[in-house]
Backbone as a printed PyTorch tensor [residue, N CA C, xyz], in Angstrom:
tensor([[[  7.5120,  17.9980,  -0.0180],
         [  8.2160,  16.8750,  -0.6000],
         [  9.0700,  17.3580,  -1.7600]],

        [[ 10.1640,  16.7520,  -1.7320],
         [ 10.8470,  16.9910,  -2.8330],
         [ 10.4330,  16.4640,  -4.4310]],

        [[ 10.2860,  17.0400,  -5.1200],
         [  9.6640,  16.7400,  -6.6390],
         [ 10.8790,  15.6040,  -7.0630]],

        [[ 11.8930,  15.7450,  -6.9190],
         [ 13.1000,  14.7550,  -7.2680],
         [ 12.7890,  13.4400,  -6.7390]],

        [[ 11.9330,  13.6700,  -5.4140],
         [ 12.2000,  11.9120,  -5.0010],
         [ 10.5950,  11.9850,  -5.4350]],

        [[  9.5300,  12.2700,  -6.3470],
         [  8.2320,  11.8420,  -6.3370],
         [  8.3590,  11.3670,  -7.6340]],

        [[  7.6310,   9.9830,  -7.6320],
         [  7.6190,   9.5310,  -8.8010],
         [  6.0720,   8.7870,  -9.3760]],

        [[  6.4950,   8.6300, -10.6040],
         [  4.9530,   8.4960, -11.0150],
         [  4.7410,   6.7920, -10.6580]],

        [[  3.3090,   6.2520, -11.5510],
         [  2.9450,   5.5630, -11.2560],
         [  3.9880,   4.5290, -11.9970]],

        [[  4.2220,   4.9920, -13.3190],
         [  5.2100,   3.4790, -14.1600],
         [  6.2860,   3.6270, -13.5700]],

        [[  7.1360,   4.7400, -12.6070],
         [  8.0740,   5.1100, -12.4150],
         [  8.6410,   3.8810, -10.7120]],

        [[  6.9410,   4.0780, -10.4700],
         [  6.7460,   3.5280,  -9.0350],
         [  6.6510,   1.4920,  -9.3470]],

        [[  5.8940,   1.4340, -10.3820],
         [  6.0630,   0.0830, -10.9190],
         [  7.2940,  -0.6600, -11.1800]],

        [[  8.2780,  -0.1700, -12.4430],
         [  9.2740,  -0.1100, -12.4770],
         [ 10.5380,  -0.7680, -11.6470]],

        [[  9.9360,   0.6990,  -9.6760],
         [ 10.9090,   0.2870,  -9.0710],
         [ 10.5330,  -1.3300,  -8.5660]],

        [[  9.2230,  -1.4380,  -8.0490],
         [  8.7910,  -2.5220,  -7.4720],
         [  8.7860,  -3.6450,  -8.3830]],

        [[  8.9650,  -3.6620,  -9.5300],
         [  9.2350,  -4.7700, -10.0060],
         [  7.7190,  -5.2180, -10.6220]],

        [[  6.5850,  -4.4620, -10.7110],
         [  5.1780,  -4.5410, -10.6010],
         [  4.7540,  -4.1450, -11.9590]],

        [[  2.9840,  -4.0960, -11.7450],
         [  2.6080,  -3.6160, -13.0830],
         [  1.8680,  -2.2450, -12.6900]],

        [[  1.9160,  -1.3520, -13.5450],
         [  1.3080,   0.0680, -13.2780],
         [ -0.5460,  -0.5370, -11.9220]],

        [[ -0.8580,  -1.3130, -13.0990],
         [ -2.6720,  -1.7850, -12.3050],
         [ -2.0640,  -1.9150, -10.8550]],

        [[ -1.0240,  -2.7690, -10.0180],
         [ -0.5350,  -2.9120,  -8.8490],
         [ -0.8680,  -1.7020,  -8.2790]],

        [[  0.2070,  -0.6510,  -8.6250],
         [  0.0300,   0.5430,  -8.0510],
         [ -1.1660,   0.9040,  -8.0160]],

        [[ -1.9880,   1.6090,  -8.9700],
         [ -3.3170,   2.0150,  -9.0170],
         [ -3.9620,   1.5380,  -7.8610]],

        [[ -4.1320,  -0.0980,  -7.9580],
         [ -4.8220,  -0.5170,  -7.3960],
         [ -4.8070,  -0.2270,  -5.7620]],

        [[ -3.5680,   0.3030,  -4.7130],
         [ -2.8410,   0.6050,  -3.9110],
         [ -3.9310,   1.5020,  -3.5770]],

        [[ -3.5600,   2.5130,  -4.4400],
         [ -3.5150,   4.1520,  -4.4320],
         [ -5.3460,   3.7700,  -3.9710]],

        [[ -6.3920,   2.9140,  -4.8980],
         [ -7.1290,   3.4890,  -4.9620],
         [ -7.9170,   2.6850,  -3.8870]],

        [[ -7.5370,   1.1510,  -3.1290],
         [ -7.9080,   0.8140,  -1.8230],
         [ -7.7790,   1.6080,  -0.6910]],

        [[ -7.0650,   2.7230,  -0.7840],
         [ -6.2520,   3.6600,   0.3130],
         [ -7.4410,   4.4830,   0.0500]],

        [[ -7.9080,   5.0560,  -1.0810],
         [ -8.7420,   6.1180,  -1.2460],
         [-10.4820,   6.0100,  -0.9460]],

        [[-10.3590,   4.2840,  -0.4980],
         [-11.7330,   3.7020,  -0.7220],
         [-11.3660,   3.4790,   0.8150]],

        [[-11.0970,   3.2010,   1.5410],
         [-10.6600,   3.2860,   2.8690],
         [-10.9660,   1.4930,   3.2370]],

        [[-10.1010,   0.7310,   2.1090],
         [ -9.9550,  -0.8400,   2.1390],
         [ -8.9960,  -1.1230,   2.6970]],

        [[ -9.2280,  -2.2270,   3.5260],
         [ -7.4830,  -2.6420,   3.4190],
         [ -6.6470,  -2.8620,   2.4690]],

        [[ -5.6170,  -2.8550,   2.5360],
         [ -4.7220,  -3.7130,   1.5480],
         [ -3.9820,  -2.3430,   0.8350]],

        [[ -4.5390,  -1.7500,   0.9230],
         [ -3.6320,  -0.3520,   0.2720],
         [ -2.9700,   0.1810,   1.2680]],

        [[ -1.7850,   1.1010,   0.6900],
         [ -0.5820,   1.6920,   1.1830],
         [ -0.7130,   3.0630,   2.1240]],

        [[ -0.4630,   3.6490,   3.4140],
         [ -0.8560,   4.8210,   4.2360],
         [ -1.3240,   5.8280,   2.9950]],

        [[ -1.8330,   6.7250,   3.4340],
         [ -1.7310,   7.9260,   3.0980],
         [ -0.2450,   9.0160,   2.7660]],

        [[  0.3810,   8.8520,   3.7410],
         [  2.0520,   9.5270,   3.5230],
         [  2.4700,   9.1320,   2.0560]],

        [[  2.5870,   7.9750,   1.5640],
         [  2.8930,   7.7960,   0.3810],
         [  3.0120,   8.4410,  -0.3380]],

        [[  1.6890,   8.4340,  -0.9550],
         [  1.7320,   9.2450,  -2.2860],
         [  0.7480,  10.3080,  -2.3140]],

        [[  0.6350,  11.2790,  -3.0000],
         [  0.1280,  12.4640,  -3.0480],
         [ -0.7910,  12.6860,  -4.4580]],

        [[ -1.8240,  13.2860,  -4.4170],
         [ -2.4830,  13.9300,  -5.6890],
         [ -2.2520,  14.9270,  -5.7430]],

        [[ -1.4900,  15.7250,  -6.9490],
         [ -0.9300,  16.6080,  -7.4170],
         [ -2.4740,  17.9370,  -7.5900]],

        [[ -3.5130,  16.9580,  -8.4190],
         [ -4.4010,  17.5190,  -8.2660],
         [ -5.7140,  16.9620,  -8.0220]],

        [[ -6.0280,  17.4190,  -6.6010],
         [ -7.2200,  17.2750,  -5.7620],
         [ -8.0640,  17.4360,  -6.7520]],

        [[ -8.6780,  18.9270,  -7.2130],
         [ -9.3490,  18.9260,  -7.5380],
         [ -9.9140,  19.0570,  -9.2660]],

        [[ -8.9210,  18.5670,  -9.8750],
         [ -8.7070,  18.2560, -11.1200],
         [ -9.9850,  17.0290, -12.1110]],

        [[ -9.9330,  17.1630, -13.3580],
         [-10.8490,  16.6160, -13.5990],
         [-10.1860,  15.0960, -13.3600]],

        [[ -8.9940,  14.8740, -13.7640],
         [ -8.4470,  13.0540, -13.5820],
         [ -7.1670,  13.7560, -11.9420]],

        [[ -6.8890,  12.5690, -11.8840],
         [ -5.9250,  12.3930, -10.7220],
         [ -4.7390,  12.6910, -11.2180]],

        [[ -3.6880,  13.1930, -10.5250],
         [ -2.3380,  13.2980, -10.5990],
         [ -1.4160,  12.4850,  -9.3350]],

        [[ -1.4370,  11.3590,  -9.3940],
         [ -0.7770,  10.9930,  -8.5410],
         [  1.0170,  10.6730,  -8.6330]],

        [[  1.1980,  10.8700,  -7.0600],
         [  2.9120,  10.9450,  -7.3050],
         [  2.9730,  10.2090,  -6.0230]],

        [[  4.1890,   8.8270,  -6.2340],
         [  4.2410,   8.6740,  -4.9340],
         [  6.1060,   8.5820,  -4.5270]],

        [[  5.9480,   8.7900,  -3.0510],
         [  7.0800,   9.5440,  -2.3420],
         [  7.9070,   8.0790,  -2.2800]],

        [[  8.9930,   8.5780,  -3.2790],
         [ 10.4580,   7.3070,  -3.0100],
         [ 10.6560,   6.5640,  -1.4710]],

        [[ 10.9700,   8.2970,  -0.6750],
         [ 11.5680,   7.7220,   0.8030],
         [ 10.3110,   6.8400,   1.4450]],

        [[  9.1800,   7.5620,   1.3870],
         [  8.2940,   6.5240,   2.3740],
         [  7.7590,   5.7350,   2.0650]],

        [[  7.8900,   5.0300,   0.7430],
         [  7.7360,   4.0170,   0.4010],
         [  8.3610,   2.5780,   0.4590]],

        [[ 10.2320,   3.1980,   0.5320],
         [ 10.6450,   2.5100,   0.6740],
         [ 10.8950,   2.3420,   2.2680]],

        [[ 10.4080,   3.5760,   3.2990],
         [ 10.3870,   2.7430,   4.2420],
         [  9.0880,   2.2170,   5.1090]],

        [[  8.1600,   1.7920,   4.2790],
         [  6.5780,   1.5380,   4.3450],
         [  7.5110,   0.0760,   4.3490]],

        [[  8.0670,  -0.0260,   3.2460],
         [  8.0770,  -1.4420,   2.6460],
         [  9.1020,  -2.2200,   3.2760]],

        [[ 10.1320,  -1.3370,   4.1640],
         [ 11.2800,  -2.4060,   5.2840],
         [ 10.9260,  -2.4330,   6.3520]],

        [[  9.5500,  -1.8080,   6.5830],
         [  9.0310,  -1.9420,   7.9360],
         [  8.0090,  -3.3910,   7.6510]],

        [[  7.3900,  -2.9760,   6.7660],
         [  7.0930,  -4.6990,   6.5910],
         [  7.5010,  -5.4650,   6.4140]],

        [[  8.7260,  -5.7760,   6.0940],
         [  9.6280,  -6.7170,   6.1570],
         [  9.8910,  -7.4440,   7.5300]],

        [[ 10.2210,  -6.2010,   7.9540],
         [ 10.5700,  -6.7840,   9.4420],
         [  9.4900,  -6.9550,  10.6770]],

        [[  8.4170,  -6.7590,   9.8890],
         [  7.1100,  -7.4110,  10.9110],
         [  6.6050,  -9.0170,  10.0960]],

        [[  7.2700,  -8.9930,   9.1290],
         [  7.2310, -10.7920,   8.2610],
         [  8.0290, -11.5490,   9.4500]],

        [[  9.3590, -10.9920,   9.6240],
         [ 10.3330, -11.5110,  10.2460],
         [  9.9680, -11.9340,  11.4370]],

        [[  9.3620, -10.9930,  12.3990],
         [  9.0380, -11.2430,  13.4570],
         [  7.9880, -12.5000,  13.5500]],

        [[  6.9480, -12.1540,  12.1910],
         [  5.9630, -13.5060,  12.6960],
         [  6.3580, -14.5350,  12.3110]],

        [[  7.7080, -14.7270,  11.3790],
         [  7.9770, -16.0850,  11.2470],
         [  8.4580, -16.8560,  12.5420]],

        [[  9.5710, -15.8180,  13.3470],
         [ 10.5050, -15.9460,  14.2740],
         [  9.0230, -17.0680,  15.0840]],

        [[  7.7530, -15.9230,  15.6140],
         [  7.2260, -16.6040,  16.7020],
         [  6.1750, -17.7910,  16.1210]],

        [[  6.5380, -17.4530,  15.0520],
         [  5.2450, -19.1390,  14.6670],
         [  6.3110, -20.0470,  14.7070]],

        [[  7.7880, -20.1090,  14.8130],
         [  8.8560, -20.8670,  14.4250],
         [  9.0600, -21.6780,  16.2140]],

        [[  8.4280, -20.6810,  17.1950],
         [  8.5330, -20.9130,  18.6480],
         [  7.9270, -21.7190,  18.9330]],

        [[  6.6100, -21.3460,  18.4530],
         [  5.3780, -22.2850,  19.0270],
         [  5.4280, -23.8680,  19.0610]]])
């Protein structure tokens, strides 16, 4: 991954319009193997095996995590709009 497109957590807030806890909270349903958190591809720990976390998460696949859900909103409005 390119270090240019990895960004931190306030960096990642920021873009989303969110609060740092949002993110965290993401990162750490994903790590607890909950729903509701974001793939794995995302974001990365800088350091595994470190005493705290280093997390960085990836610009591109985030933002296309997040237009792919868009357009599965779209779709279920379309067919609840059928019924």
């Amino acid at each position: 991954m390119e270090s240019a497109r990895l960004l931190t957590i306030a960096q990642t807030a920021e873009l989303l319009n969110c609060s740092a806890g949002f993110v965290r909270k993401r990162i750490a349903l994903t790590e607890a193997n909950q729903p509701g958190g974001w793939p794995k591809g995302i974001f990365v720990n800088l350091q595994p095996n470190g005493a705290k976390s280093l997390y960085r998460i990836n610009q591109d696949a985030l933002e296309v995590y997040l237009k792919g859900g868009e357009e599965e909103a779209k779709v279920e409005e379309s067919v609840a709009c059928a019924v």
